[in-house]
N, C-alpha and C positions, 0 to 999 in steps of 0.2 A: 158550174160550181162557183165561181169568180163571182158572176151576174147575182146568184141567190146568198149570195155571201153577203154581196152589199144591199142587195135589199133587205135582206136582215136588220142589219145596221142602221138604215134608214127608217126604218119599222120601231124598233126599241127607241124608247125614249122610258124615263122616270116616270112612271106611271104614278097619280097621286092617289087618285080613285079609281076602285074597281067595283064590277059587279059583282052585288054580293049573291046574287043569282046564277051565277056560273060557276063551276067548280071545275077544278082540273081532274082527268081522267087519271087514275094510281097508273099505269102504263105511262103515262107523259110525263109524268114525275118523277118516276122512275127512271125514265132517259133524261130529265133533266140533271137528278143525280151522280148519274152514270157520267154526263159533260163534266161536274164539277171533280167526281171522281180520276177520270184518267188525262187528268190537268198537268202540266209537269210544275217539279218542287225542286228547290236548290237541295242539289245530293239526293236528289229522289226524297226527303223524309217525307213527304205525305204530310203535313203535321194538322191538315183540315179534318173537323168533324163538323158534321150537318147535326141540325135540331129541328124535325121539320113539326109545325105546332099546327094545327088545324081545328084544334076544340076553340071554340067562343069565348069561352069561360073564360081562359087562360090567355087568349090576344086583349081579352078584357084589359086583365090583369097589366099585361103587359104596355096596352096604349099609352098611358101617365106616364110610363119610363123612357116611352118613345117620346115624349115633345106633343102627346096625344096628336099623333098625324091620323089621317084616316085609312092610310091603306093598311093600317097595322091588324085594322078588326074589318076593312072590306077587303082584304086578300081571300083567296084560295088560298094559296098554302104560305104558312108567311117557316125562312129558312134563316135557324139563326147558325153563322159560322163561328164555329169557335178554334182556337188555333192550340194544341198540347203546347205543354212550357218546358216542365218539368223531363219527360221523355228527351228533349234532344239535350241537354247536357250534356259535355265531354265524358263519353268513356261509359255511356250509359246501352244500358239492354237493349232499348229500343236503337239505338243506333247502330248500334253494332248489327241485329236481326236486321235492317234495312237494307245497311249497304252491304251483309252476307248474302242475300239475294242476286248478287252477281255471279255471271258464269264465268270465273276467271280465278286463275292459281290461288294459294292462300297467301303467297306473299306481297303479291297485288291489292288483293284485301286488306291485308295488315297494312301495307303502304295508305289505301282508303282512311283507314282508321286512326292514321294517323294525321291526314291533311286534315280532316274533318276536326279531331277534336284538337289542334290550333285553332282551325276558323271560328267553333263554336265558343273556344274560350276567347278568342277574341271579340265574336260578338256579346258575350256574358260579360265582359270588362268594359266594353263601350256603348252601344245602344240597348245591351239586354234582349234574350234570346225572344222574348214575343213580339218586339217592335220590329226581327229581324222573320220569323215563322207568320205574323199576321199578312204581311205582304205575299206570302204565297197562296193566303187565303183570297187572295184579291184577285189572283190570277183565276182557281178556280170558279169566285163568284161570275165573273167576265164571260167566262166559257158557258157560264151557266145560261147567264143572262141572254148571250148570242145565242147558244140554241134554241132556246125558250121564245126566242122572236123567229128562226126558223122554221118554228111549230105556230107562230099566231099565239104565242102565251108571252101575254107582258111581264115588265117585272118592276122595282124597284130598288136598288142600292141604297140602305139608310144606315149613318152614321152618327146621328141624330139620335143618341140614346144614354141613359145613366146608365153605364157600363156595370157600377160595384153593385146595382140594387137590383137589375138583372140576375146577378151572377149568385146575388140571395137569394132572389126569388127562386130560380131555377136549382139550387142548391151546387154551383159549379163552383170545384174546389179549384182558388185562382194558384195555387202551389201548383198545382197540376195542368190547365189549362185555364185559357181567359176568351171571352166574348171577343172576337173583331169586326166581324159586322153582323149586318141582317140585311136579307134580301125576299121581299116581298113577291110574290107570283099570281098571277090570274090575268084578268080580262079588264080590260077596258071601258071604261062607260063614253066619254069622247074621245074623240080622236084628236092624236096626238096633235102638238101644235108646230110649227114650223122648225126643224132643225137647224139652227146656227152656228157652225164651226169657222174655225179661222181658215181662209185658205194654205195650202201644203208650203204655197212659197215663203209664207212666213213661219211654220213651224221646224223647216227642214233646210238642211244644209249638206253637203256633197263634199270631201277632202279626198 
């Protein structure tokens, strides 16, 4: 498992062009989903939604707000993640439904409910709740991305986008949720080019 883990890893790389010839299998993207899906979130909220766009028409649409890169309209299945806003609030329905999903006393719970919305209002006082809910979005694109290369399915992470004109096009209401990334899926036309990372002894440290 170790072994095919990191040849995974080896394998993914930023895919810029794909073939527009190949298409993902609904079953493969489906498990790719399912990766992004049971990704873990600070306090469990889940706060990712998937937009998986596949019509032509509409990646059209959407290349010009990408920086018109070309995986945007040569993807298989192009994923755009959007992260709720509104829902994690202090003291709000959906948080409270999340974290009652615990199998433990009510006053554990309540105890829950109460760490949670200090944290939330302190993130709503200082970085604002989607700068704090996108980052978990990143966790599950990552997961995505690595199984997706466990399958032989490339992918792309892009950041690279007019977020507010997106969010017109699409008609997503930013009170409620906002755009954090898009992540690109399919095949390959060349092969990837050499992987360059830093060695571990300069990233890492031991105390």
């Amino acid at each position: 498992m170790k072994n095919a883990f990191i040849r995974a890893m080896h394998y993914r790389h930023a895919c810029k062009l794909f073939d527009t010839e190949k298409e993902i299998r609904k079953s493969e993207m489906q498990a790719i989903l399912e990766f992004g899906r049971l990704s873990p979130s600070s306090f469990g909220m889940e706060p990712w939604r998937f937009v998986v766009i596949k019509d032509p028409e509409l990646k059209g649409k959407l290349q010009p707000l990408c920086w018109n890169q070309p995986q945007i309209t040569t993807c298989s299945d192009l994923v755009l993640i959007k992260s709720i806003v509104a829902p994690l609030a202090p003291g709000s329905d959906y948080s409270r439904k999340m974290l009652g999903r615990r199998d433990l006393p009510q006053e554990k719970i309540e105890a829950y409910h109460r760490i949670y919305d200090d944290f939330a209002a302190h993130k709503l006082a200082t970085e604002g709740l989607f700068c704090w809910s996108s980052r978990q979005c990143y966790i599950a694109a990552a997961n995505m991305m690595t199984g997706a290369a466990m399958m032989g399915i490339d992918s792309c992470p892009i950041e690279g986008f007019e977020k507010e004109k997106i969010e017109a096009l699409l008609q997503i209401d930013p009170a409620h949720e906002e755009l954090a990334l898009i992540v690109a899926f399919g095949y390959r036309v060349k092969e990837a080019p050499e992987k360059i990372r830093l060695p571990l002894e300069e990233i890492v440290e031991y105390r």
